[in-house]
VOGU-3710 file (C-alpha; in Angstrom, 3 decimals, decimal comma):
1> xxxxxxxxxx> 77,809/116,132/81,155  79,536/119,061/83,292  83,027/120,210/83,627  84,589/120,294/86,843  86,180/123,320/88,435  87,752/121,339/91,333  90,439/119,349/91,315  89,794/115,524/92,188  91,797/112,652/92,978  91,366/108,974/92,862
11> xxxxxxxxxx> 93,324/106,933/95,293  92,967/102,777/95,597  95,297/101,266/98,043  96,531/104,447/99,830  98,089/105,658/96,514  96,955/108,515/94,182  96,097/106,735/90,775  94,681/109,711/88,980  94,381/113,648/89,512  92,724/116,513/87,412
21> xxxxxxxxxx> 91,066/119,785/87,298  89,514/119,088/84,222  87,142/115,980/85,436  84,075/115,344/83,170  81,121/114,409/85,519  78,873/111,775/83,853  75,654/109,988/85,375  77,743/111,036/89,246  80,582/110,025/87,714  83,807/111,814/87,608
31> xxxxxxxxxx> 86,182/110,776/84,271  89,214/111,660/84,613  91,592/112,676/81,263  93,967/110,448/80,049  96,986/112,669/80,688  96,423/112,563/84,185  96,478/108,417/85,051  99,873/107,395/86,766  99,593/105,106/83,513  102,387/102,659/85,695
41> xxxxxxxxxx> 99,230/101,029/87,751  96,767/100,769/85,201  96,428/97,729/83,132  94,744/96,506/80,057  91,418/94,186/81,149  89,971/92,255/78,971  86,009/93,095/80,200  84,350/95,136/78,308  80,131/96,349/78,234  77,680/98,166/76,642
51> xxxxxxxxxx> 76,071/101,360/77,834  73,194/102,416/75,351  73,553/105,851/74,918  77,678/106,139/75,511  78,381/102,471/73,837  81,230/100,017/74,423  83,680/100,686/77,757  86,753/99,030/77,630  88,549/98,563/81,526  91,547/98,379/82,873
61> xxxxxxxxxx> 92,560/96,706/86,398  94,758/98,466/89,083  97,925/97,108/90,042  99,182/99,203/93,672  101,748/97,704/96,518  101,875/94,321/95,275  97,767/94,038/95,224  95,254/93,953/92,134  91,721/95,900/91,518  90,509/94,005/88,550
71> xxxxxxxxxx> 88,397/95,908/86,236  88,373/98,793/88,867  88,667/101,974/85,788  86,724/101,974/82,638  86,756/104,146/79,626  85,462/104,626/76,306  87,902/104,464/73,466  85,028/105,361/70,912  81,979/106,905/72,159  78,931/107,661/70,722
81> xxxxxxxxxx> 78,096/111,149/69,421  76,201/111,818/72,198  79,304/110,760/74,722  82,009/112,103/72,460  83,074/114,747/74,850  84,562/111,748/77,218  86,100/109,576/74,590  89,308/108,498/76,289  88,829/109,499/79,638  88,629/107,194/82,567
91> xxxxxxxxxx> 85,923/106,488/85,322  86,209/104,808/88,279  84,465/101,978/91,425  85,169/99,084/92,778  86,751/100,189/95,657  88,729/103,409/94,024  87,925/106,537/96,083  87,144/109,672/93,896  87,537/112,898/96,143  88,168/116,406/95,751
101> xxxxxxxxxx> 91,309/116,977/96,341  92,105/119,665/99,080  92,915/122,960/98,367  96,950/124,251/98,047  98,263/124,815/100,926  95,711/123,381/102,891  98,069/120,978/104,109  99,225/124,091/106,809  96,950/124,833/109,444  96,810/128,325/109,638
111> xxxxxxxxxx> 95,813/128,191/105,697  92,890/126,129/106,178  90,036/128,407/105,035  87,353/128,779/107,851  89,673/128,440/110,739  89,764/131,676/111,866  85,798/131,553/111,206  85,513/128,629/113,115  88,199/130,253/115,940  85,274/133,259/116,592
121> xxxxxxxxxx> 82,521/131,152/116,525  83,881/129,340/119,425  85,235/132,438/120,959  81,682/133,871/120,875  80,039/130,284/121,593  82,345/130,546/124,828  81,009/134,109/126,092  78,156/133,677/125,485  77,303/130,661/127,605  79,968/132,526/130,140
131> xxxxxxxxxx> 77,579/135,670/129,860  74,671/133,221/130,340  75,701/131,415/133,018  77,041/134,931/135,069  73,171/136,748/134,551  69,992/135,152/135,521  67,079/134,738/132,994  64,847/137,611/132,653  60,946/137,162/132,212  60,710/133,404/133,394
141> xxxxxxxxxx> 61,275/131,813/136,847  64,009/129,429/137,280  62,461/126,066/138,603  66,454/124,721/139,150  66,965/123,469/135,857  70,135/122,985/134,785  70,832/125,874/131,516  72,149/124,465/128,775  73,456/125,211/125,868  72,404/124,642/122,410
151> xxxxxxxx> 75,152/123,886/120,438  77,290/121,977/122,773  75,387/120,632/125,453  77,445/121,770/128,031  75,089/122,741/131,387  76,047/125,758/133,802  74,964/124,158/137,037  72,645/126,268/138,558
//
């Protein structure tokens, strides 16, 4: 079991159904605490099953625009020692999409971190096949193949 230092979300049915920066990560799981369910779409289910070493998970089925998830979260209302650290906390599958969610702010475009990384490699991507393409190729004869370029693939028709 490992804490989580990003924030995730879990969506079903283009709608956010649970987000946290305090995720628990079980077995590639991420369990999400109690507090932060939109408790509106969750409902009780009456499956429940057996996991040896975390015991008996109770589940609950999504309810979102009019369509149901059944048994789509699950949870352990009383753990075993060993999985006492997620007692109460909720897991998800069955079609629910756990992601991490993006960054604040990320939403703008000149916030996005790397795009002013990604702006010079392109930038230098660019001169370089101009640079290329303007000099001919020193120590090897050029048999009329076509350069190109690594990366992109573009040619400089020689």
């Amino acid at each position: 079991m490992s804490s989580s230092p990003a924030t995730y979300r879990a969506t079903w049915n283009g709608v956010v159904v649970a987000e946290s920066d305090r995720t628990i990560r079980v077995e590639g799981n991420q369990y999400f605490p109690p507090e932060s369910l939109d408790r509106s779409l969750f409902h009780n289910s009456d499956l429940t099953s057996v996991c040896p070493w975390k015991g008996t998970a109770r589940y609950y089925s999504l309810e979102v625009g009019g369509k149901t998830n059944p048994d789509a979260a699950w949870y352990y209302p009383s753990p075993s020692a060993a999985a006492n650290q997620i007692q109460g906390y909720v897991a998800f599958w069955n079609g629910v999409r756990v992601t991490k969610a993006p960054a604040p702010n990320a939403d703008s475009e000149t916030n996005r971190p790397g795009l002013f990384a990604r702006w010079m490699r392109r930038l230098t991507h660019d001169r370089r096949a101009a640079s290329q393409a303007a000099s001919p190729k020193k120590g090897r004869a050029d048999h009329g193949r076509t350069s190109r370029c690594h990366r992109c693939g573009n040619g400089s028709g020689r």
